[in-house]
VMD Tcl script that builds the backbone (N, CA, C; Angstrom):
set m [mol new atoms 504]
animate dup $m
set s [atomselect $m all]
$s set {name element resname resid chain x y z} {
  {N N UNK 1 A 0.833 -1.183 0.000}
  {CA C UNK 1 A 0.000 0.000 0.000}
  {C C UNK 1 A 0.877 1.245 0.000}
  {N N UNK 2 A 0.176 2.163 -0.641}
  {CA C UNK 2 A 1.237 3.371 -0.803}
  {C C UNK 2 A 0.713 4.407 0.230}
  {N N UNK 3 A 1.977 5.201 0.922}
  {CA C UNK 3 A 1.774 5.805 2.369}
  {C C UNK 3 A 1.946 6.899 1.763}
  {N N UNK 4 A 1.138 7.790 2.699}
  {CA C UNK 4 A 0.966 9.399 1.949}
  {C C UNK 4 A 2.161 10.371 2.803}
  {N N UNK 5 A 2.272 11.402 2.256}
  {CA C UNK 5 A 3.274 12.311 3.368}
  {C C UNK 5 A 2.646 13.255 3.913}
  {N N UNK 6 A 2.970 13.959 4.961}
  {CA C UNK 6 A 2.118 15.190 5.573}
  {C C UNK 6 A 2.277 16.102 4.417}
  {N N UNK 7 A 1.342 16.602 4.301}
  {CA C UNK 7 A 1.276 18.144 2.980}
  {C C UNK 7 A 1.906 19.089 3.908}
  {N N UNK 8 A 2.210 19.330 5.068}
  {CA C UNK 8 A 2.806 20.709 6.200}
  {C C UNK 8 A 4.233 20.477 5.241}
  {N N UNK 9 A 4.851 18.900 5.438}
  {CA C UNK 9 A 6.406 18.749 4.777}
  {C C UNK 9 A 6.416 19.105 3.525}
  {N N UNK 10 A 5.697 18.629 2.610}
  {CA C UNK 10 A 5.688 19.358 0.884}
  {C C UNK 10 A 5.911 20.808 1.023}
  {N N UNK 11 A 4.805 21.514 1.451}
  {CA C UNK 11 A 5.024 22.944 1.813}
  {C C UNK 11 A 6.131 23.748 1.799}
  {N N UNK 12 A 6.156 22.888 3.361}
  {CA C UNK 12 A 8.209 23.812 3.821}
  {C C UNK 12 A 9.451 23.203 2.280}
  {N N UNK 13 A 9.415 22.266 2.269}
  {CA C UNK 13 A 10.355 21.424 1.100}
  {C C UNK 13 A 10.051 22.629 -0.007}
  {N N UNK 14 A 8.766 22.719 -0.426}
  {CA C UNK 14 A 8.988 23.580 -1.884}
  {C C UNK 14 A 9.545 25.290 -1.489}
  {N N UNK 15 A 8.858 25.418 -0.317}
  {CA C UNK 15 A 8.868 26.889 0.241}
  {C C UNK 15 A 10.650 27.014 -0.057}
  {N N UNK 16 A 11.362 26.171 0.923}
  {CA C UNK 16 A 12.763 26.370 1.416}
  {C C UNK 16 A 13.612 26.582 -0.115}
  {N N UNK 17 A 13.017 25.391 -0.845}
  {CA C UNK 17 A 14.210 25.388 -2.002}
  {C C UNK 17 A 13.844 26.534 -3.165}
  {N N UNK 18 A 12.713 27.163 -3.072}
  {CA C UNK 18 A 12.476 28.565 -4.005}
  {C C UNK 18 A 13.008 29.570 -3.272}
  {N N UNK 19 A 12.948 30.214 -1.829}
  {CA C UNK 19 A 13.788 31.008 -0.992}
  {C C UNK 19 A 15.005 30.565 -1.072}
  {N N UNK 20 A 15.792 29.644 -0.598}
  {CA C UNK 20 A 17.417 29.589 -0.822}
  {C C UNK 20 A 17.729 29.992 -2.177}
  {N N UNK 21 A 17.171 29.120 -2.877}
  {CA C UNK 21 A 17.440 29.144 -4.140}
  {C C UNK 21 A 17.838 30.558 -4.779}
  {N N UNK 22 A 16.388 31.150 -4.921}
  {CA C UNK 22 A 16.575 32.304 -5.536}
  {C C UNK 22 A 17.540 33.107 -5.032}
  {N N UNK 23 A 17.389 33.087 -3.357}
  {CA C UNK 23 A 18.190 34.402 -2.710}
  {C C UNK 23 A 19.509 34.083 -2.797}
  {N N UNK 24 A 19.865 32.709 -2.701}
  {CA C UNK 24 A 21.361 32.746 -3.826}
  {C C UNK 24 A 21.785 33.112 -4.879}
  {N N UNK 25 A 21.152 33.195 -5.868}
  {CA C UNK 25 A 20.757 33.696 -7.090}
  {C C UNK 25 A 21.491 34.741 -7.242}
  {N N UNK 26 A 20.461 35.678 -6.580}
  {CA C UNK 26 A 19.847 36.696 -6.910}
  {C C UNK 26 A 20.952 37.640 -5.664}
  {N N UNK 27 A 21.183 37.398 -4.484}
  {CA C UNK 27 A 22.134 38.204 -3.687}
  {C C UNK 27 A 23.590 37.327 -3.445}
  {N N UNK 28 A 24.325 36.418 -4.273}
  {CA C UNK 28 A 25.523 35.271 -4.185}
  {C C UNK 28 A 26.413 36.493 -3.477}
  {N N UNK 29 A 26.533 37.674 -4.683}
  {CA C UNK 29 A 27.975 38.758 -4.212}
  {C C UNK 29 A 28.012 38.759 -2.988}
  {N N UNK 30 A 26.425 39.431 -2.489}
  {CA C UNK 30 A 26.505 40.268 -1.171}
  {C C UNK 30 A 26.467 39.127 0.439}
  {N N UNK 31 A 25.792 38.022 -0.457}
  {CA C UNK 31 A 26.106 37.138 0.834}
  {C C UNK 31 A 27.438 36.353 1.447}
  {N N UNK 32 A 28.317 36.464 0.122}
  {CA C UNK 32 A 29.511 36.138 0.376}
  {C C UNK 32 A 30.731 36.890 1.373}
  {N N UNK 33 A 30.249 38.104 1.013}
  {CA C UNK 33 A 30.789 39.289 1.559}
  {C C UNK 33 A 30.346 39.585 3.347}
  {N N UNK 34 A 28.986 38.917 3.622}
  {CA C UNK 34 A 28.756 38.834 4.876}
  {C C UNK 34 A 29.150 37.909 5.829}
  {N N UNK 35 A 29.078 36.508 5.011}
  {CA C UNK 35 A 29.377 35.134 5.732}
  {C C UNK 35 A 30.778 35.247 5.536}
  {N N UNK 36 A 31.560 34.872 4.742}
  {CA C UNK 36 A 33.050 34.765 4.667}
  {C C UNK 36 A 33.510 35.324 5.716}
  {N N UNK 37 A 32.792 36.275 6.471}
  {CA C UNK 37 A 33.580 37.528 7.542}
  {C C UNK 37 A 33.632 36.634 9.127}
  {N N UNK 38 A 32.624 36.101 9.094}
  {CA C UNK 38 A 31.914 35.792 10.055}
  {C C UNK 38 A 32.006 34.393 9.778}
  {N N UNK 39 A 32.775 33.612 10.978}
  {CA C UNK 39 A 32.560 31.696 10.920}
  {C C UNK 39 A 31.385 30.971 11.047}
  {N N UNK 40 A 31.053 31.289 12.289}
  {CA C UNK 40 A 29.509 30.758 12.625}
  {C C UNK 40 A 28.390 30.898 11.644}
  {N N UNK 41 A 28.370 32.450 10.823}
  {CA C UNK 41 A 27.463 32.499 9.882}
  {C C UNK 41 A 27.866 31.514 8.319}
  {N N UNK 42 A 29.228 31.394 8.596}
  {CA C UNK 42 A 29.211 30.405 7.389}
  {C C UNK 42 A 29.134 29.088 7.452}
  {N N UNK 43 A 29.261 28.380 8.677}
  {CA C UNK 43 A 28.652 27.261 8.530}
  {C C UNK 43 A 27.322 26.800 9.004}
  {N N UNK 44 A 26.458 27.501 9.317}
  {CA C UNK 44 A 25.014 27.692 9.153}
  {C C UNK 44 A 24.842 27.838 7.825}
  {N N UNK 45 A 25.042 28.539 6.782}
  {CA C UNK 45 A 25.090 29.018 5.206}
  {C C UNK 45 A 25.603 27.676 4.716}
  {N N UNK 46 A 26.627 26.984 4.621}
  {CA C UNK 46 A 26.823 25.643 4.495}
  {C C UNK 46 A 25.793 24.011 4.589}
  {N N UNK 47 A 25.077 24.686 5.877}
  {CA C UNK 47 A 23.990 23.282 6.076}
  {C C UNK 47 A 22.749 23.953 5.386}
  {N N UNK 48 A 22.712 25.275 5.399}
  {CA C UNK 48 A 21.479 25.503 4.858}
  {C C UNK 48 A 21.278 25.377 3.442}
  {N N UNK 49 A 22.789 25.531 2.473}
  {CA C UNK 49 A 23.289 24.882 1.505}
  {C C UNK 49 A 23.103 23.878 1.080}
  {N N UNK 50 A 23.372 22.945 1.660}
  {CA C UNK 50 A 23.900 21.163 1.833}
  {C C UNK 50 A 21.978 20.588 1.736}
  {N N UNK 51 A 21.251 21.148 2.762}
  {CA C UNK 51 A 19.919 20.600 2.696}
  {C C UNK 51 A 19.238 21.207 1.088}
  {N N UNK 52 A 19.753 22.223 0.672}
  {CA C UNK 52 A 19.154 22.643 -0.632}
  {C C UNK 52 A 19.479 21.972 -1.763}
  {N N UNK 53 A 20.851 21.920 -1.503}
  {CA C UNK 53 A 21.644 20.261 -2.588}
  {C C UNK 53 A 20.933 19.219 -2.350}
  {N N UNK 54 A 20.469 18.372 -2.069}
  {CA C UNK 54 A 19.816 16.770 -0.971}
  {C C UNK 54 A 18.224 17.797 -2.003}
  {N N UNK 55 A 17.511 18.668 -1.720}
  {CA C UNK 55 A 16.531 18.622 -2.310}
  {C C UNK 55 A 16.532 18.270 -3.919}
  {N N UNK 56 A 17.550 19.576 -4.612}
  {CA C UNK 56 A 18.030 19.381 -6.014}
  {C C UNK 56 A 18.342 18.178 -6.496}
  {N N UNK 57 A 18.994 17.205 -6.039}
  {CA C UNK 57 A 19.694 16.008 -6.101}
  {C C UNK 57 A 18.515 15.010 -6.121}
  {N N UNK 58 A 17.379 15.006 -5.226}
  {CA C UNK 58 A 16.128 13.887 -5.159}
  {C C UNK 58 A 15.140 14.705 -6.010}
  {N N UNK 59 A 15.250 15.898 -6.452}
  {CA C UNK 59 A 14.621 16.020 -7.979}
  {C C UNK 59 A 15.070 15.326 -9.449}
  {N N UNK 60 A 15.883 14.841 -9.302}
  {CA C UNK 60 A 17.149 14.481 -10.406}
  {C C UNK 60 A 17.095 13.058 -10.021}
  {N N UNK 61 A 16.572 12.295 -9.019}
  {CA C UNK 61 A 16.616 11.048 -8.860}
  {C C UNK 61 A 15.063 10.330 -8.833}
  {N N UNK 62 A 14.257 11.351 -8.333}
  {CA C UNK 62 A 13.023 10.926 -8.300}
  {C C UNK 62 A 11.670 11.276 -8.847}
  {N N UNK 63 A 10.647 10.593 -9.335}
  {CA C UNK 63 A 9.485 10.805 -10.251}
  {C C UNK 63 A 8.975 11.783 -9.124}
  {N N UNK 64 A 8.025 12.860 -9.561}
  {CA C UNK 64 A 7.934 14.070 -8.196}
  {C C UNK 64 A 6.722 13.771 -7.921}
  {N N UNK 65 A 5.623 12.319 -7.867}
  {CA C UNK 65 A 5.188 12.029 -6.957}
  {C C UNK 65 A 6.014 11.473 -5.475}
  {N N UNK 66 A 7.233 10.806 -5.455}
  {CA C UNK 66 A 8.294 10.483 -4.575}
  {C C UNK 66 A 9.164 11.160 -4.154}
  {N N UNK 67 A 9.371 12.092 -4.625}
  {CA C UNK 67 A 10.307 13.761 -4.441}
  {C C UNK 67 A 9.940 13.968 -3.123}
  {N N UNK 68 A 10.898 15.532 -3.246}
  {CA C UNK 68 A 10.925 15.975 -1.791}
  {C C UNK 68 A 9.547 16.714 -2.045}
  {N N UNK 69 A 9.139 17.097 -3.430}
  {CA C UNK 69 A 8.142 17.675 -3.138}
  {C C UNK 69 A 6.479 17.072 -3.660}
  {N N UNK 70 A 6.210 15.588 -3.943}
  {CA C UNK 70 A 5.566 15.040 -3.876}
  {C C UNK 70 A 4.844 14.241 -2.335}
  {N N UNK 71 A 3.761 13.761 -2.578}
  {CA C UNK 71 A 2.846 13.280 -1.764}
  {C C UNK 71 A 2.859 12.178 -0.929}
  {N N UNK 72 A 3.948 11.056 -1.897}
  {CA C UNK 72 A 3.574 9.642 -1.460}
  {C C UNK 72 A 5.218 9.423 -0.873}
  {N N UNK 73 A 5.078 8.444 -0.260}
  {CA C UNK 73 A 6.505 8.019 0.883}
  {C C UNK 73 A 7.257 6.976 -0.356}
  {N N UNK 74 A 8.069 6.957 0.101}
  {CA C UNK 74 A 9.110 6.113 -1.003}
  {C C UNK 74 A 9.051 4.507 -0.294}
  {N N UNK 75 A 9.901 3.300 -0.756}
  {CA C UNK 75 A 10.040 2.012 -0.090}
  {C C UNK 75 A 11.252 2.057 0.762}
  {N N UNK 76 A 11.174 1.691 2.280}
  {CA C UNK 76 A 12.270 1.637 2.615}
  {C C UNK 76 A 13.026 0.356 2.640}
  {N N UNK 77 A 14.199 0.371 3.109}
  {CA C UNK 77 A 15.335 -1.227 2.710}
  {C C UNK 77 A 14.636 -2.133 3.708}
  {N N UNK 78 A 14.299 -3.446 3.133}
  {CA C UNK 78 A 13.699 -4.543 3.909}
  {C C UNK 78 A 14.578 -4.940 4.725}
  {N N UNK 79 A 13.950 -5.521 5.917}
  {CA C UNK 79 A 14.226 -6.263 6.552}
  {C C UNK 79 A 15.218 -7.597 6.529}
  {N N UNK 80 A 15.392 -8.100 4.697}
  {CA C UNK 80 A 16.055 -9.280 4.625}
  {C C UNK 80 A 17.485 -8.994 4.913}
  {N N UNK 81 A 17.828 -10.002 4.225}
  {CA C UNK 81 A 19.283 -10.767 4.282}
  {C C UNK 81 A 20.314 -9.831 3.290}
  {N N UNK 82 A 21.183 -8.903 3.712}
  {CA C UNK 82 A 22.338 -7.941 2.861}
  {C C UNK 82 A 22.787 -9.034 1.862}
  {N N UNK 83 A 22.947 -9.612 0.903}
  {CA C UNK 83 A 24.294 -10.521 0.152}
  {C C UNK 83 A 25.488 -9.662 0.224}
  {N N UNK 84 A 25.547 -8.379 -0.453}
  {CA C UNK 84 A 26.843 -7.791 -0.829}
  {C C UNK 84 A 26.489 -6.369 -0.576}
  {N N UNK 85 A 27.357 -5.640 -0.291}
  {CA C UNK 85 A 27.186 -4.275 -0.374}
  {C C UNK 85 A 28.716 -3.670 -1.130}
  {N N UNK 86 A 28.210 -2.751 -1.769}
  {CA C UNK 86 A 29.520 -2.151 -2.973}
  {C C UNK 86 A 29.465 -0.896 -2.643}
  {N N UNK 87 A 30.871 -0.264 -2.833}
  {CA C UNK 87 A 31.026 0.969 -3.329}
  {C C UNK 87 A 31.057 1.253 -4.884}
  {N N UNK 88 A 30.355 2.099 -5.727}
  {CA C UNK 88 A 30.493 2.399 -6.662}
  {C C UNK 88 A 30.283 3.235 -6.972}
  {N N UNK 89 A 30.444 3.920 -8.507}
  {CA C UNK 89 A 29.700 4.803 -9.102}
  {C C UNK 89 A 28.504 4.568 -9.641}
  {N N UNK 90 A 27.552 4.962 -10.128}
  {CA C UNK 90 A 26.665 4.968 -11.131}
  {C C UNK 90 A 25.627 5.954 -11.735}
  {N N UNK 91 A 24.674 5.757 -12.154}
  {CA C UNK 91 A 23.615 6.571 -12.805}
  {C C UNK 91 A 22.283 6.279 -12.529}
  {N N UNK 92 A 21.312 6.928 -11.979}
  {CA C UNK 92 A 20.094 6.796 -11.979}
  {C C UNK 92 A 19.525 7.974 -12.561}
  {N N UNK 93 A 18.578 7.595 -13.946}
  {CA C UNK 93 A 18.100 8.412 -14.706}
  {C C UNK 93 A 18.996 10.129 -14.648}
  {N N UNK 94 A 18.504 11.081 -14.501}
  {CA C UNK 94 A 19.403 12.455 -14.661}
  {C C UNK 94 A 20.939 12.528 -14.077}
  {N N UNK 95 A 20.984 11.504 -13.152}
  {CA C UNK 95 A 22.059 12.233 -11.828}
  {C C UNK 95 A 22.719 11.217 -11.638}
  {N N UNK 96 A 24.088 11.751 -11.427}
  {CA C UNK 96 A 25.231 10.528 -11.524}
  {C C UNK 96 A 25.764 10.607 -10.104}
  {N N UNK 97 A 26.416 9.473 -10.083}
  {CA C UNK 97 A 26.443 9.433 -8.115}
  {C C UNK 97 A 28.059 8.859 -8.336}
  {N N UNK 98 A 28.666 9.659 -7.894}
  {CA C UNK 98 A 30.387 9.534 -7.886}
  {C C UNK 98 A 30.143 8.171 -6.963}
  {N N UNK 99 A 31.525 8.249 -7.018}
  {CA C UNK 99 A 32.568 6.368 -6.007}
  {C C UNK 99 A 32.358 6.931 -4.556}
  {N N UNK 100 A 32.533 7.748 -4.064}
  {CA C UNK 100 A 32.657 8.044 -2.796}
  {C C UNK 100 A 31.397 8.192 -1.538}
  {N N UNK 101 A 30.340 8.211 -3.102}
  {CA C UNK 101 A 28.804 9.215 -2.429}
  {C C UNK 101 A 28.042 8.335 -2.367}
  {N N UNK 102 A 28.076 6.858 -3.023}
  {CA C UNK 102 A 27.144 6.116 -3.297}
  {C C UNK 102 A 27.786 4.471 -2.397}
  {N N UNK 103 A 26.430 3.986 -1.888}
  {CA C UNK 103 A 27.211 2.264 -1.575}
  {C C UNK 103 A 25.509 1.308 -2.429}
  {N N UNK 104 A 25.863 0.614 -3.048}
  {CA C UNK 104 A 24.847 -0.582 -3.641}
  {C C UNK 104 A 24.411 -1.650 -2.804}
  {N N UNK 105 A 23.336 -1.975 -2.636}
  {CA C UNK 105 A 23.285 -3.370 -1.404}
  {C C UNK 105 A 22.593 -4.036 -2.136}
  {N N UNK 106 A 23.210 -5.299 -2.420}
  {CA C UNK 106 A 22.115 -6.559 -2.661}
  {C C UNK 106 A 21.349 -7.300 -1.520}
  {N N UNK 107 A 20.349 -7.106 -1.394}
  {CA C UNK 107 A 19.371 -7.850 -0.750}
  {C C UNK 107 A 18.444 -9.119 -1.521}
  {N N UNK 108 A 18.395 -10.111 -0.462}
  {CA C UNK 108 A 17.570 -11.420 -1.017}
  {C C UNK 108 A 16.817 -11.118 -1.768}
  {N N UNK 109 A 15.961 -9.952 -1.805}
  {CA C UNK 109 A 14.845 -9.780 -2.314}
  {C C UNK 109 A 14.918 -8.258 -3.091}
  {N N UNK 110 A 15.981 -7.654 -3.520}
  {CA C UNK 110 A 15.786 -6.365 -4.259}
  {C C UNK 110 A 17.417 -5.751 -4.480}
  {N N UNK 111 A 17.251 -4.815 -4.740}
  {CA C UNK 111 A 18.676 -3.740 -4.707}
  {C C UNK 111 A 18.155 -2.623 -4.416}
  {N N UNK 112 A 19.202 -2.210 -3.319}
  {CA C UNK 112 A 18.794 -1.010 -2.338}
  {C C UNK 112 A 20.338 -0.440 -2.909}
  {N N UNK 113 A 19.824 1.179 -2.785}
  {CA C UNK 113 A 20.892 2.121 -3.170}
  {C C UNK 113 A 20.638 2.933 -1.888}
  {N N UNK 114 A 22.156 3.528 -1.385}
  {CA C UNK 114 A 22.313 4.794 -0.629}
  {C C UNK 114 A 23.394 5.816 -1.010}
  {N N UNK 115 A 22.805 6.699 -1.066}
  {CA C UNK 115 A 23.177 7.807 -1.709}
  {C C UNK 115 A 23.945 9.098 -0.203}
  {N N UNK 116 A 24.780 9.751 -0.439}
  {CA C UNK 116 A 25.277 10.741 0.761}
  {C C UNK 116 A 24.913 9.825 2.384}
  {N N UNK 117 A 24.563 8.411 2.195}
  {CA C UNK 117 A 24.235 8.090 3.401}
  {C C UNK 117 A 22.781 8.572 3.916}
  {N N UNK 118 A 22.368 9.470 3.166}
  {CA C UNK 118 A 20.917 10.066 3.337}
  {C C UNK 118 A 19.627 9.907 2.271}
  {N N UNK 119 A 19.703 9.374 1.259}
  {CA C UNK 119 A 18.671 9.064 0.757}
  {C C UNK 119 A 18.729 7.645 0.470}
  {N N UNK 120 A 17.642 7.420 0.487}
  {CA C UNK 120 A 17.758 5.383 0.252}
  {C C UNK 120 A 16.678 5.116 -0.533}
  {N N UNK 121 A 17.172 4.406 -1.306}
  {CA C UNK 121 A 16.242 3.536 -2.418}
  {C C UNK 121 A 16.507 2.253 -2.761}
  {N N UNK 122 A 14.931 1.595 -2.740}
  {CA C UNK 122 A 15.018 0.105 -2.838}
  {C C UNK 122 A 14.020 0.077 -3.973}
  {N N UNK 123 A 14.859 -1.617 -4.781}
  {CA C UNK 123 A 13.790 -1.610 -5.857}
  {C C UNK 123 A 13.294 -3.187 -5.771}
  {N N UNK 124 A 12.492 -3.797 -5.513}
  {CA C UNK 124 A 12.082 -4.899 -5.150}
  {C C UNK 124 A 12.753 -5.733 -6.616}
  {N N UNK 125 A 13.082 -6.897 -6.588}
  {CA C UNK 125 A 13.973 -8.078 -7.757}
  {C C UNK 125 A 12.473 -8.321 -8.598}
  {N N UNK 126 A 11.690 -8.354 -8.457}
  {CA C UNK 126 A 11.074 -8.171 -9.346}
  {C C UNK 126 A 10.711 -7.117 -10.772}
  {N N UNK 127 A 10.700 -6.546 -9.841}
  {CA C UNK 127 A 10.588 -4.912 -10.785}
  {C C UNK 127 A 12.197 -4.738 -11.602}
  {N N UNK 128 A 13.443 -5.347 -11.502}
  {CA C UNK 128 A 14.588 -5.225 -12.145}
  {C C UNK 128 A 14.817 -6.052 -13.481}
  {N N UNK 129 A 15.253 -5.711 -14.419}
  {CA C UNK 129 A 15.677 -6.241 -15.224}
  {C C UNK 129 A 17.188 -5.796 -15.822}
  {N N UNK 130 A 17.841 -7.019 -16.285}
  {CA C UNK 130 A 19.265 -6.640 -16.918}
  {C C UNK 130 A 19.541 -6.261 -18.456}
  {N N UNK 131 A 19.504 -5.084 -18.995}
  {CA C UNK 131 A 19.610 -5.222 -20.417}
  {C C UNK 131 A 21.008 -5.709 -20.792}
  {N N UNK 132 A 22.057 -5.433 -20.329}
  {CA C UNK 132 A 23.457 -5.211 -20.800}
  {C C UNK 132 A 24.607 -5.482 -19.528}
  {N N UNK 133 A 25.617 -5.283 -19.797}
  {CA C UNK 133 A 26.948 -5.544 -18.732}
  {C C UNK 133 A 26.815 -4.590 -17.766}
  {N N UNK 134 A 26.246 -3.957 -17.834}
  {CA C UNK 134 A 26.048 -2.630 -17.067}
  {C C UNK 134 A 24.829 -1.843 -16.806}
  {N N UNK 135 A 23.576 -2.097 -17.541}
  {CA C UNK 135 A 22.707 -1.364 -17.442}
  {C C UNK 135 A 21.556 -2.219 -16.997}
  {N N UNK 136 A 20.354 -1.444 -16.048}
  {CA C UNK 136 A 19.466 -2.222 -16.055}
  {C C UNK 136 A 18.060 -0.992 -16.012}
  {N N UNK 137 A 17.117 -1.541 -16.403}
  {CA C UNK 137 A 15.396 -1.013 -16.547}
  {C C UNK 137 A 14.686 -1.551 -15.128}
  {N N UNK 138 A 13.784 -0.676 -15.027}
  {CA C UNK 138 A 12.907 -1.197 -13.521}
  {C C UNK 138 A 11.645 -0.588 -14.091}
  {N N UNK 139 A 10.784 -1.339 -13.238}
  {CA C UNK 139 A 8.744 -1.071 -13.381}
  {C C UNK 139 A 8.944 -0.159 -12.359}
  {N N UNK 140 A 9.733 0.166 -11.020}
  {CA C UNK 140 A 9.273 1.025 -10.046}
  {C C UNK 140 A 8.447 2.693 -10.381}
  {N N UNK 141 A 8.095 2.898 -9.990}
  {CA C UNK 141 A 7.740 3.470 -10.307}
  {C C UNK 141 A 7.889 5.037 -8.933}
  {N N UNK 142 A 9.139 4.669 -8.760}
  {CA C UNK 142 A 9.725 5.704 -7.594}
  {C C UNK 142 A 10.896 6.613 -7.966}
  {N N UNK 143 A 12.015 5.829 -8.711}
  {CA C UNK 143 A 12.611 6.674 -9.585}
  {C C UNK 143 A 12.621 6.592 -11.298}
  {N N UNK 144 A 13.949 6.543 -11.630}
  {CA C UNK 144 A 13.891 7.246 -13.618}
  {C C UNK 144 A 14.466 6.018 -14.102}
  {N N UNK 145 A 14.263 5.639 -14.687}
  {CA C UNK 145 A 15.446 4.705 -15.997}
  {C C UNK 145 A 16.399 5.475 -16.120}
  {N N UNK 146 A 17.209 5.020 -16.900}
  {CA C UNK 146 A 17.878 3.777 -16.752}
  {C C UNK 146 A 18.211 3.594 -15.508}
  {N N UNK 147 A 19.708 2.806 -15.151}
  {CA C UNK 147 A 20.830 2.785 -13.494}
  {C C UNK 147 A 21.335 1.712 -14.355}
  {N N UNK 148 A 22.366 2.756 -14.483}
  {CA C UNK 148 A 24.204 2.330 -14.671}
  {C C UNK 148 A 24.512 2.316 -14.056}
  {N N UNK 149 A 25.473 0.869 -13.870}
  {CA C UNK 149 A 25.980 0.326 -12.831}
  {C C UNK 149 A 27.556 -0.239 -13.433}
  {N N UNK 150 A 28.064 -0.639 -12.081}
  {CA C UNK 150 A 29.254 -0.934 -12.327}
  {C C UNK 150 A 28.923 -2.492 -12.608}
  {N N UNK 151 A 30.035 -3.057 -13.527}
  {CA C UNK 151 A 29.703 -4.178 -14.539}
  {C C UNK 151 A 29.687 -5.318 -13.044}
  {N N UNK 152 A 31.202 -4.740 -11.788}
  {CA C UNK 152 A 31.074 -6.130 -10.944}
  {C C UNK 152 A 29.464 -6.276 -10.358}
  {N N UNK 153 A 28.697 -5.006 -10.239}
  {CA C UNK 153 A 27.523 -5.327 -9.496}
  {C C UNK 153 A 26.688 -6.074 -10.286}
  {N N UNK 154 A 26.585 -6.155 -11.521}
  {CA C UNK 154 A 25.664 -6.784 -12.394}
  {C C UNK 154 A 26.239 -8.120 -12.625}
  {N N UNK 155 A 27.186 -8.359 -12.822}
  {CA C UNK 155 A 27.683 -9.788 -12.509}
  {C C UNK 155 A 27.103 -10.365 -11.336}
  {N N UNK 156 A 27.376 -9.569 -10.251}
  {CA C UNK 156 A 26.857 -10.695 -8.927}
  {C C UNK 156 A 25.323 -10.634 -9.013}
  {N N UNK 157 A 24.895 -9.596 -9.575}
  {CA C UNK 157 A 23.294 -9.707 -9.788}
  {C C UNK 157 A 22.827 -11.428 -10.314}
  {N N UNK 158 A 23.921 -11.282 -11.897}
  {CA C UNK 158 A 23.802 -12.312 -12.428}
  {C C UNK 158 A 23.828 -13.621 -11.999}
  {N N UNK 159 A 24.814 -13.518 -11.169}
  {CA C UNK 159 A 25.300 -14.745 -10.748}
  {C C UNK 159 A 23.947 -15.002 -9.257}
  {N N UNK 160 A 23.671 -14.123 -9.078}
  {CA C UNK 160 A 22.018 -14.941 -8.064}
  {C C UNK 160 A 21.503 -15.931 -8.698}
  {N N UNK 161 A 21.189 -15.788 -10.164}
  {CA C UNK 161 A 20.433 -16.537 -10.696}
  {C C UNK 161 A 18.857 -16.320 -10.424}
  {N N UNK 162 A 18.284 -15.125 -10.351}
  {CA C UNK 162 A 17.545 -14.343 -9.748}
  {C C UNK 162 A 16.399 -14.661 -11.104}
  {N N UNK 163 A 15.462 -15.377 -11.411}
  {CA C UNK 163 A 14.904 -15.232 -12.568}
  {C C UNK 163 A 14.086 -14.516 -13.128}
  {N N UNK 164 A 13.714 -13.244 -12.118}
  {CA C UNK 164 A 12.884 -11.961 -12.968}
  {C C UNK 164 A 13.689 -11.192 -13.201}
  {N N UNK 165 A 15.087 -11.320 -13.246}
  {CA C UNK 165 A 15.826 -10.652 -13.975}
  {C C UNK 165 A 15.796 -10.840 -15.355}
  {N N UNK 166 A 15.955 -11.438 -16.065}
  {CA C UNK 166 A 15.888 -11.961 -17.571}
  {C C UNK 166 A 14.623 -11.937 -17.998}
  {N N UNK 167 A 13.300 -12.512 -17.064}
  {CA C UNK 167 A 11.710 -12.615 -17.381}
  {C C UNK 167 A 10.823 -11.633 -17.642}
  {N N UNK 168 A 10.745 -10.728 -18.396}
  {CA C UNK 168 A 9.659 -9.804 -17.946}
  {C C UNK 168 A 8.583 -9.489 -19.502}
}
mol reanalyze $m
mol bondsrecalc $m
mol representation Tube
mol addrep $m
């Protein structure tokens, strides 16, 4: 069943990232000139930063019913059994996720991605399919096509022997 989000959180989420946004924009010179002076004000300006990136970034990863500024709650990582967890790079639809930012988890039952350690996405083994050495398609319907992957993760995919991978 699909879980709804409070509309108060949509709100603030769209509110915050059109105010930062713009007023970065639109005053970058003059705010630089205030914070740079001042420590404390710049690393407040930094997180208030950092949470505006994390919004931008799950626009670029997610269909915006699942967004920061959509309605419905995303899937979180089950309960099963980890097989492997990777560091890698890859691609999910718009937005590419460097070696450092991203870890892959195979689970009995899906592939779960974490991203900055703060966003998480799972895609149940059903909904996956393998086109290529590297690429795979999903039915979810939470984030984008494609997800490029690194070739070792799709190997061990392979090697499950997972059969709605190939079936669909």
């Amino acid at each position: 069943m699909v879980q709804r989000k409070s509309g108060y959180w949509n709100i603030f989420n769209i509110a915050y990232f059109i105010i930062v946004t713009s007023c970065n924009l639109i005053f970058f010179d003059r705010i630089n000139l205030i914070i740079f002076k001042q420590t404390p004000l710049f690393l407040l300006y930094q997180l208030i930063m950092f949470y505006d990136l994390i919004l931008f970034f799950s626009l670029l990863l997610f269909k915006i019913n699942y967004g920061p500024f959509g309605s419905l709650k995303r899937n979180n990582f089950p309960e099963g059994k980890i097989i492997e967890e990777f560091k890698s790079f890859g691609r999910i639809g718009f937005f590419r996720i460097g070696y450092f930012f991203s870890k892959w988890v195979i689970f009995d039952n899906g592939l779960g991605i974490k991203i900055f350690g703060i966003i998480k996405i799972f895609i149940p083994r059903n909904d996956l399919k393998i086109v290529n050495d590297h690429k795979l398609i999903h039915n979810s319907s939470e984030i984008y096509n494609p997800i490029i992957l690194n070739r070792d993760i799709v190997e061990k995919l392979n090697d499950l022997n997972w059969p709605e991978l190939n079936n669909w």
